[in-house]
FILUM-237758 format. One line per 2 residues: their letters; for each residue x, y, z of N, C-alpha, C. Coordinates in steps of 0.2 Angstrom, whole numbers, plus 5000, padded with zeros to 4 digits. Atoms other than C-alpha are relative to their C-alpha. Layout:
N
a> X:Y:Z:X:Y:Z:X:Y:Z ~ ...
end
This chain:
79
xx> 4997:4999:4993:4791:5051:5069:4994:4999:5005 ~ 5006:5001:4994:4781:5049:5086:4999:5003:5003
xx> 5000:4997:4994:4775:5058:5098:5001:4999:5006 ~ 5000:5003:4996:4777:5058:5113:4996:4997:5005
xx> 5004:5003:4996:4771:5045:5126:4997:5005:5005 ~ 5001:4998:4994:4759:5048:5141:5005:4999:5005
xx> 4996:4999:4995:4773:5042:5153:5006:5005:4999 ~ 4994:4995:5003:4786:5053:5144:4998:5007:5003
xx> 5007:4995:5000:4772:5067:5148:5001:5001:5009 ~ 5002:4999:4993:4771:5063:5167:5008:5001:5001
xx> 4995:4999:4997:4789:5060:5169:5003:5008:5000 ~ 4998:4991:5003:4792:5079:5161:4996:5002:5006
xx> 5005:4997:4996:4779:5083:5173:5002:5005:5006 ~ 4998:5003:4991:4785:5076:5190:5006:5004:5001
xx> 4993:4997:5000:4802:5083:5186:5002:5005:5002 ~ 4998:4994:4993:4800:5099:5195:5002:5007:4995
xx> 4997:4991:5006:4806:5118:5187:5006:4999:5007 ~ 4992:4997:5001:4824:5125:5188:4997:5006:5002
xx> 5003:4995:4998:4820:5141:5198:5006:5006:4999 ~ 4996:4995:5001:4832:5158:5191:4998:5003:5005
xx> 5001:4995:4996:4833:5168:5205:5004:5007:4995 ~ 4999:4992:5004:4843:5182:5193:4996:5001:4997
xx> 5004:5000:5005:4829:5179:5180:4993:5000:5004 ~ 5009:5001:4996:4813:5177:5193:4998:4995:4995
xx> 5003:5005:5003:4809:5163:5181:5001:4994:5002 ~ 4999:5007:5000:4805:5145:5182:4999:4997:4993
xx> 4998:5004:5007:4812:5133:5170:4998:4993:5000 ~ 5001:5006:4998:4805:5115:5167:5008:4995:5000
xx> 4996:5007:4999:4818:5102:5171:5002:4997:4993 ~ 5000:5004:5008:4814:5091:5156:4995:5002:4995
xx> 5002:4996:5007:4809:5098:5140:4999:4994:4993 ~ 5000:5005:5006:4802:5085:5127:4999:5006:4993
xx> 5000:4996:5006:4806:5091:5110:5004:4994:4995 ~ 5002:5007:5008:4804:5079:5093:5005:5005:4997
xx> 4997:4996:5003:4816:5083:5080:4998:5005:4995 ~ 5004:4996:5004:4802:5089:5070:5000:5006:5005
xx> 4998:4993:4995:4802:5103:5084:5006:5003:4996 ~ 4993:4999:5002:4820:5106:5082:5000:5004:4993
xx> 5000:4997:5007:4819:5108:5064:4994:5007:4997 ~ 5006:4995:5002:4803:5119:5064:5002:5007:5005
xx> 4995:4997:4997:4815:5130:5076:4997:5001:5007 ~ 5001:5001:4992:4807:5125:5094:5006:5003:5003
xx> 4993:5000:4996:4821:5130:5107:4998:4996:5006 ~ 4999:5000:4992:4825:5125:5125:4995:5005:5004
xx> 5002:4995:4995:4815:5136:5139:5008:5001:5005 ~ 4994:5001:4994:4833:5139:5147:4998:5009:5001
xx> 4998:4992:4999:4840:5156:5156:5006:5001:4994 ~ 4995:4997:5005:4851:5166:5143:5006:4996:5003
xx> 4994:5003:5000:4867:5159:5141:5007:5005:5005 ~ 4995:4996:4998:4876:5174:5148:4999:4999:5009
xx> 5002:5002:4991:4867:5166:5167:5006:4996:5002 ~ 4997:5004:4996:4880:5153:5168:5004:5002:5007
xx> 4997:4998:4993:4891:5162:5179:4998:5002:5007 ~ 5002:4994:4996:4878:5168:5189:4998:4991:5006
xx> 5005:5006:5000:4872:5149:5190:5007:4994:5002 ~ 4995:5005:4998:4887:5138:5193:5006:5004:5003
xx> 4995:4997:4998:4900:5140:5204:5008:5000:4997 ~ 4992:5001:5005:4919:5142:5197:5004:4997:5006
xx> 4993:5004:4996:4931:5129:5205:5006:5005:5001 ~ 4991:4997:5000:4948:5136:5213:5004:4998:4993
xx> 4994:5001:5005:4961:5136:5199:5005:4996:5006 ~ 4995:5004:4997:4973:5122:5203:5007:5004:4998
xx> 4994:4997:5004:4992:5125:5201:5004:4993:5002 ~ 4996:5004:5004:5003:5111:5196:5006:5001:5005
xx> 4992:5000:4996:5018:5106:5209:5004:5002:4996 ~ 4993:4999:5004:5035:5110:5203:5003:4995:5000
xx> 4995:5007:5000:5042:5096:5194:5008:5000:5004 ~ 4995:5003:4998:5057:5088:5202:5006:4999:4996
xx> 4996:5004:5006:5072:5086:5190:5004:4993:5004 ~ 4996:5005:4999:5082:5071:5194:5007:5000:5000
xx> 4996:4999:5001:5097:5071:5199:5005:4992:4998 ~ 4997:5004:5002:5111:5061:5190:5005:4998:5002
xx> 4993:5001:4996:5126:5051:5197:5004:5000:4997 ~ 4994:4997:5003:5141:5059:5194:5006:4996:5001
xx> 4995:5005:5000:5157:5046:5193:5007:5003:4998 ~ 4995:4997:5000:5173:5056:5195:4998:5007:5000
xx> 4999:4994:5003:5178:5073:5190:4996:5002:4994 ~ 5006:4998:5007:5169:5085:5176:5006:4998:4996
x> 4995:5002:5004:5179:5082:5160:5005:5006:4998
end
């Protein structure tokens, strides 16, 4: 496997931090991690998983018109 490059290094760099205002932490943006990380059980620098709500906002709940049934044309009398 390879390490990673010098430009892979700067662009992780340049990339700015993720700022948790619930957490007062900064998170970097891009995170380079090799499988061999992974496997050796590196993680992510994120906020805990239970942030997201705190972190994205939740869209209005849509509601679905009221299908239209169609009406059928009726040729005389009922039977």
């Amino acid at each position: 496997m390879h390490d990673h490059t010098e430009p892979m290094h700067l662009e992780a760099a340049t990339a700015g931090f993720y700022e948790s205002a619930t957490w007062g932490r900064r998170y970097p943006k891009i995170q380079l991690l090799t499988v061999a990380d992974l496997l050796a059980g590196k993680q992510i620098d994120m906020p805990p998983i239970r942030q997201v709500g705190a972190t994205f906002k939740k869209a209005p709940r849509a509601s679905a018109p009221a299908p239209i049934a169609p009406e059928l044309p009726l040729s005389g009398a009922a039977p």
